[in-house]
N, C-alpha and C positions, 0 to 999 in steps of 0.2 A: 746791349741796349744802347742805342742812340738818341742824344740830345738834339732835336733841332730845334731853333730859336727862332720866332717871327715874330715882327714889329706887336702882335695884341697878343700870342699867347706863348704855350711847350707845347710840345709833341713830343711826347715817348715813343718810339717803335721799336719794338722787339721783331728782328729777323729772327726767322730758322727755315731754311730751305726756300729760298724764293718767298718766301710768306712772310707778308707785312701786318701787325696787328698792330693799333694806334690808337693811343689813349689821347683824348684832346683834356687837359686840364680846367678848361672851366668854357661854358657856352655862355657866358651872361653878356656881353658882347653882338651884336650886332655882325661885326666883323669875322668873329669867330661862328656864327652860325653860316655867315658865306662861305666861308670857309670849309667848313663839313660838307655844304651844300657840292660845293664844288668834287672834293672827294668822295661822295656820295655818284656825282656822274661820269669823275672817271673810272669810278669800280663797274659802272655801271656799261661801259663803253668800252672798257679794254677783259672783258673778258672774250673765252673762244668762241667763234662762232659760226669757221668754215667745216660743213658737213664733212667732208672729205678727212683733215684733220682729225676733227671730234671723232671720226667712227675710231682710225689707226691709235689713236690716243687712250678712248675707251676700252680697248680689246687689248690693247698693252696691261692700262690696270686692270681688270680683268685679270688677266694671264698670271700678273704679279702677285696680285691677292691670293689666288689660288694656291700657289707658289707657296707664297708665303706664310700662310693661314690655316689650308685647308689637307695641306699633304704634310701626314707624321710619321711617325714611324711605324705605327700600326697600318698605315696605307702599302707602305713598302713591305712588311710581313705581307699583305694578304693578297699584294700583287706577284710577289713572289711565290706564296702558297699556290694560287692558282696557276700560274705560268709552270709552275712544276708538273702538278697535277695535271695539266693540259697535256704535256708534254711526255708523261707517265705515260695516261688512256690513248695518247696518240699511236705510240710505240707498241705497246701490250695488243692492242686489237690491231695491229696492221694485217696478219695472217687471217683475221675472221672475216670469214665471207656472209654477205647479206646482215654485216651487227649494223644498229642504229643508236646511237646515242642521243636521241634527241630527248632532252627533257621541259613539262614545262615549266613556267616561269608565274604557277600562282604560290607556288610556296615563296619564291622570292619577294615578289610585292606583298606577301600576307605575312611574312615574318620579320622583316625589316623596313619595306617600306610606309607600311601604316605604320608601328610603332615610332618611328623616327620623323613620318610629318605631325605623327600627334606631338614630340617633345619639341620638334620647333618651331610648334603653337604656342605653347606650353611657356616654353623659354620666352618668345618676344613679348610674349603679356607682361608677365613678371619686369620684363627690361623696360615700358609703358608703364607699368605700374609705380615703378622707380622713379622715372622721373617726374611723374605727376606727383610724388612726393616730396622731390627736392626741388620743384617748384610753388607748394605751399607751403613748407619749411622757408626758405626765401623771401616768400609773398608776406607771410604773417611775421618774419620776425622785423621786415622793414617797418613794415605797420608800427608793431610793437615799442620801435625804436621811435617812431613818429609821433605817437601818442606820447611816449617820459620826453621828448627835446620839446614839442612846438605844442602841443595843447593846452588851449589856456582855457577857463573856467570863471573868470570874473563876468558879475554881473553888472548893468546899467553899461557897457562900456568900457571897466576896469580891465585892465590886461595883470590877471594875477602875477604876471611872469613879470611886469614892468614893477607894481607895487610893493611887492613882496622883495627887496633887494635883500632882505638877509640870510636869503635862503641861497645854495649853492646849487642853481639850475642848471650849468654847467657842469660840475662835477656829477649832478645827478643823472646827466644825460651819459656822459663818459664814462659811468659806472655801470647800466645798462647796456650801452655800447660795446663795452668790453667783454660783458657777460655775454652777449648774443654772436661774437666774432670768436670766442672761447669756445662755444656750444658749436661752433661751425667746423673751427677746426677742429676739435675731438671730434667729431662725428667722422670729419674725412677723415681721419685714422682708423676712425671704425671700419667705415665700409671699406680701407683697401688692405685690413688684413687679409692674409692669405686664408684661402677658402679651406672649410673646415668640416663639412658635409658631404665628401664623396665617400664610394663606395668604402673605399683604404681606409677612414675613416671610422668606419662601423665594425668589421670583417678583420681587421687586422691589427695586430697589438701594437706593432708601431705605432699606425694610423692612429690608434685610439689616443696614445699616446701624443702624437701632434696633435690632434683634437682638443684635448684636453688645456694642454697649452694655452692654445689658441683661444681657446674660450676663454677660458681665467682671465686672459689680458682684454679680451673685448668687454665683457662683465666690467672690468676695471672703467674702460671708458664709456660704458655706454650709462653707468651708473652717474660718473663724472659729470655729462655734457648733458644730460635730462633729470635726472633727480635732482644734484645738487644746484646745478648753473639755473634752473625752472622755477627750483624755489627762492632763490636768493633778486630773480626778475620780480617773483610774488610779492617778496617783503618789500622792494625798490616801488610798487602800486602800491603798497598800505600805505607807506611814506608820502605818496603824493593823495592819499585820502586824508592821510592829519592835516595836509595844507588847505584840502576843501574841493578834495575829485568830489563832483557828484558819483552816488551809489551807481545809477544807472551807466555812466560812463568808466568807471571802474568793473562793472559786469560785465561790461564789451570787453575789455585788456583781458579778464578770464577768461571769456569765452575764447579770443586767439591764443590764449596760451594753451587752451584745451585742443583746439585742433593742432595748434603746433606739435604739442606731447603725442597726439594719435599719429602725426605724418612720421615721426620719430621711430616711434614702437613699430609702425608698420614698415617701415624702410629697416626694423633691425631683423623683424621675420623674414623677410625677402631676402637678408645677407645669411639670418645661418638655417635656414629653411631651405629645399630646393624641391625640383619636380618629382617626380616618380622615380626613386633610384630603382629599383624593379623593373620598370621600364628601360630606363638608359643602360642596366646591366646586359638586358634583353636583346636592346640594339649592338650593344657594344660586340659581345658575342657572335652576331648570326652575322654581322658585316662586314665582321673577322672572316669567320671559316666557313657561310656559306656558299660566295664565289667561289670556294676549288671544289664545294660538290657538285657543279655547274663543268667541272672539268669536263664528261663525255659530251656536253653539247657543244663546248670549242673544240673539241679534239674532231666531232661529228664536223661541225663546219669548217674547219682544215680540209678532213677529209673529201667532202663537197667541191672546195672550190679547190682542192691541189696545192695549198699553199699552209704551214704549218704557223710561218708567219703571222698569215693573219687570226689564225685560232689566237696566239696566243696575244695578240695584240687585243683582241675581244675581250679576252679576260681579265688580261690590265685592264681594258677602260672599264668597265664591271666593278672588279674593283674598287679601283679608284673614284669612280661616281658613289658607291655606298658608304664608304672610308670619309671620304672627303662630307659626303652629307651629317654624318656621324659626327664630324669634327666642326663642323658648323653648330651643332646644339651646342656642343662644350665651350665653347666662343660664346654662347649667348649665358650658359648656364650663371655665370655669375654677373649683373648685370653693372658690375660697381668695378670693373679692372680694362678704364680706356687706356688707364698707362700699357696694358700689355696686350687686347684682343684691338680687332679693328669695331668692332661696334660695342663696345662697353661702354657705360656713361664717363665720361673724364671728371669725375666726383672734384678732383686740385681744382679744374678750371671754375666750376659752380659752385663750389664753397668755399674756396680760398681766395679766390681774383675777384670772380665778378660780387659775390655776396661782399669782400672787403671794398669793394669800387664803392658799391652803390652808399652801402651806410657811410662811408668815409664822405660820399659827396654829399650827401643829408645832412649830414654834420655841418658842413660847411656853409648849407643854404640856410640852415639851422640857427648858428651861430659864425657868422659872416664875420668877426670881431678875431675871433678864436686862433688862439696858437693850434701850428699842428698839432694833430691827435699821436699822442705817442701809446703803442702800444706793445706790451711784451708779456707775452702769453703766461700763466701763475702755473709754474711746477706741479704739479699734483707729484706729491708724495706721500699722499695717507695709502693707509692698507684699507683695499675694501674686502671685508668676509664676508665672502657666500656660499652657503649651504650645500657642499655639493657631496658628491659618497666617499669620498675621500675625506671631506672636513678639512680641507686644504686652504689656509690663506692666501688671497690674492696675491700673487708679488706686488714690488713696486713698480710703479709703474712712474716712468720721468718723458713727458712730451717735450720737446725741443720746441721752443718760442718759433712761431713763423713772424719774422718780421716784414718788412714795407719790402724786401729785396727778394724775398720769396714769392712775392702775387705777382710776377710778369706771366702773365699767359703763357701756356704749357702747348700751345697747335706744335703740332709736327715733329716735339721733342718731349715726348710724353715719359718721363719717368717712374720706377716704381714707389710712388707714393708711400708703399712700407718699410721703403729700404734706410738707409742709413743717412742719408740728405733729409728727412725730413723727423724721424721716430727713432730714440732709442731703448728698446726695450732693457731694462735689467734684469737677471733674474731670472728669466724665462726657457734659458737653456737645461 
């Protein structure tokens, strides 16, 4: 991170890769809104925009992502499966006269290709649905924060907030504040546990056993970051009713903490809930192994155009076209892991940077007077028990404080948000 210093403001920029993100420290300035203006038109002006370029640039990433993304190793099995197979039937029938191998190709679109564009229907809703939840998670707790710092309630005039000096509206603000940057980031711990609902999960006694795991410690936070942190915002409005909330402006702060608790809940079914494992077993299987039953039609088309080459070269891209679509739904299946698929939500960036930007600068406009806000996340060290077939107590659970040097934007150096920089689990092995 680099400091640059200008005559009216800072600039923070964080590089990674060619990529500049830039915080501007405060716009109340005149100068300073020129300023954005300005860098507003040379983003606006220096990006690409010769055809030519754009295409070779495009087809690159492209290529890349593919590359990168979409070919696993179960691509490689079934490329190989088939290229065998091809290469088998080629051989074996060379002596038969008048054989035909031709087969057709409705079992293939009827057993893998509907099943697999139905899961990566399936899958992008879910990833849509996601984030319209961590945009009213967001929307309402900024509110929320707006209502305990700046709403005032005196009548004729009276600015309760001005009157009232013995009360600590300050601190009342920064207690709230703290609780709703708490709830943010236990949540991002939630949703970038490791995924806990595939098949290996169900079917298999390890699996069950990482499951289980897995669940105990998300129970632990998701218990954390909505039951307790929700009620403790609750008691923070009663306190501003003894000072003189009217009933009906306190029924509004319910009512956002009611949809916030729903966007919560729903965003914690969507992490350990997923589409049709029945389905995805379904695909997973036929996009395996049914390319090499397709073997006598490459082996037939070799034998057509005289070239064995290209038989098998048909079978790879078969292959590889099913495999690779296959491996696209599993890229979408979880929609909470930007640190590690290309189109996951980047949960750090939306709950840890920008959610801390916004309320940090509220704050500010809030109470314009105010030392910085210091904040350092409260250990959670209680045990929470929940009922489960085992009757097993939650372990402990110890979240690592995100401080002011953890919210730089995460573009282009996307870490595993579960790994050891940010959660450390105890206990759990």
């Amino acid at each position: 991170v680099q400091v640059h210093k200008t005559p009216h403001n800072e600039i923070m920029t964080s590089k990674h890769n060619n990529v500049d993100i830039t915080h501007i420290n405060t716009y109340a300035s005149n100068n300073n809104v020129m300023y954005l203006l300005e860098e507003e038109e040379e983003c606006r002006s220096n990006i690409l925009k010769s055809p030519v370029i754009l295409l070779f640039v495009n087809v690159y990433a492209s290529l890349k992502t593919f590359y990168k993304y979409l070919i696993s190793l179960s691509s490689l099995l079934s490329m190989a499966l088939s290229s065998a197979c091809t290469i088998f039937v080629y051989y074996s029938t060379e002596d038969r006269l008048g054989w035909d191998g031709t087969m057709d190709w409705v079992l293939l679109g009827f057993a893998v290709i509907t099943p697999l564009s139905l899961s990566v229907g399936f899958a992008f809703r879910r990833r849509e649905e996601a984030l319209r939840d961590i945009a009213i998670f967001k929307s309402i707790a900024f509110q929320i924060y707006l209502a305990h710092s700046s709403w005032n309630w005196g009548k004729q005039g009276n600015d309760e907030r001005t009157t009232n000096k013995e009360y600590d509206w300050l601190g009342h603000a920064d207690d709230v504040l703290k609780l709703l940057l708490e709830m943010s980031d236990e949540m991002f711990h939630f949703l970038t546990l490791p995924t806990m609902s595939r098949a290996r999960h169900r079917v298999t006694k390890q699996g069950k056993h990482e499951a289980n795991r897995t669940v105990r410690v998300a129970y632990a936070l998701f218990h954390s970051f909505l039951t307790e942190k929700v009620t403790r915002v609750t008691k923070r409005t009663e306190d501003l009713k003894l000072l003189g909330l009217p009933a009906n402006e306190a029924s509004r702060i319910r009512q956002w903490e009611r949809i916030l608790g729903e966007a919560v809940e729903h965003l914690r079914v969507l992490k350990m809930y997923r589409t049709p494992q029945a389905l995805r077993s379904f695909a997973r299987i036929f996009s395996l192994l049914l390319p090499a039953l397709y073997a006598p039609t490459f082996a037939q088309l070799a034998r057509d155009v005289d070239s064995l080459g290209l038989g098998i070269a048909f079978a790879i891209i078969v292959s590889l076209a099913l495999t690779a679509l296959f491996n696209s739904i599993i890229i979408l299946e979880d929609p909470f892991v930007g640190h590690i698929t290309l189109d996951g939500i980047d949960v750090r960036e939306e709950l840890v940077v920008l959610h801390w930007e916004q309320l940090t600068r509220a704050r500010k406009m809030c109470f314009p007077g105010a030392e910085e806000f210091q904040y350092e996340h409260e250990l959670n060290k209680r045990k929470h028990s929940v009922e489960t077939q085992t009757h097993e107590a939650i372990p402990e659970i110890v979240v690592s404080p995100l401080g002011k040097k953890d919210r730089i934007t995460s573009y282009s150096n996307l870490r595993d948000a579960s790994g050891s920089v940010h959660e450390r689990i105890h206990g759990c092995e």
